[in-house]
C-alpha positions in Angstrom: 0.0 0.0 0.0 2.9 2.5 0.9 5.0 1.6 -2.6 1.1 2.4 -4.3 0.8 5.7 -2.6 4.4 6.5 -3.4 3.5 5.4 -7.1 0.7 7.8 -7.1 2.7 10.6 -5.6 5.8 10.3 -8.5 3.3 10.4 -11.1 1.3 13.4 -9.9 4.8 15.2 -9.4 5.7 14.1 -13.2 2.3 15.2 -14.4 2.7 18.9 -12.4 6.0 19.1 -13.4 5.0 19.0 -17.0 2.2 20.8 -16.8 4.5 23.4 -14.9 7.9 23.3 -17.6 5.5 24.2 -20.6 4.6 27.8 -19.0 8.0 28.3 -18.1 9.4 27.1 -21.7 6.7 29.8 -23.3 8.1 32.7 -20.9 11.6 32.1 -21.9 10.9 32.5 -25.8 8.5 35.5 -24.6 11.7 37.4 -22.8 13.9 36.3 -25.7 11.2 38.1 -27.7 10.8 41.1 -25.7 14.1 41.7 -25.6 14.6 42.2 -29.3 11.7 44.2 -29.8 11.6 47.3 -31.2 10.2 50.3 -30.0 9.1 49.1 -26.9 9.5 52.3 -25.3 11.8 51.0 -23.1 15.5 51.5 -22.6 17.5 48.3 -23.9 19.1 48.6 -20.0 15.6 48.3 -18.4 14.4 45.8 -20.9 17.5 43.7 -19.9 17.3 44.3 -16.3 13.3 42.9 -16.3 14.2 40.0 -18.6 17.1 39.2 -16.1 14.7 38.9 -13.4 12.4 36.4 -15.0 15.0 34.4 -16.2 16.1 34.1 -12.8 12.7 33.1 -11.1 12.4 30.6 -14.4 15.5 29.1 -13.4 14.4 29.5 -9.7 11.1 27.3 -10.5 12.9 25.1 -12.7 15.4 23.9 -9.9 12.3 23.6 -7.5 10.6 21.6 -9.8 13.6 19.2 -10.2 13.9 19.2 -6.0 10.5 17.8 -5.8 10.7 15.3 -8.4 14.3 13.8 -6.8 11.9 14.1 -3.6 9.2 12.2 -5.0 11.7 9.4 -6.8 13.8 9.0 -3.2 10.3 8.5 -1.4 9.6 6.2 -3.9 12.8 4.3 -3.7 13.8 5.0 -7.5 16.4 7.5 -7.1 
């Protein structure tokens, strides 16, 4: 019953994980996007400084994402 509940709780990590990269994967093509653009009406140095920033909470998420999956596999016993 414990290795089915840990089942259970690996595949709804690997199911919110996905469901969690795909947003992340669309915001990084978005700030590679808004960096290049145009007439924003933005400085380039503010538009880098903001795109900075969400890269950085992207990559914070990511590496979150990847702690509870490890967590998830090591409660599991599949690490």
């Amino acid at each position: 019953e414990a290795r089915e509940a840990a089942r259970d709780r690996q595949d709804i990590v690997a199911i919110v994980s996905h469901d969690l990269r795909t947003p992340l994967q669309s915001l990084s093509l978005g700030i590679d996007a808004i960096r290049l653009w145009p007439g924003s009406g933005r400085s380039l140095e503010e538009l880098g400084k903001t795109t900075d920033r969400m890269r950085r909470s992207i990559a914070s998420m990511s590496r979150l994402l990847d702690d509870l999956h490890r967590l998830v596999q090591n409660d599991a016993g599949t690490a």
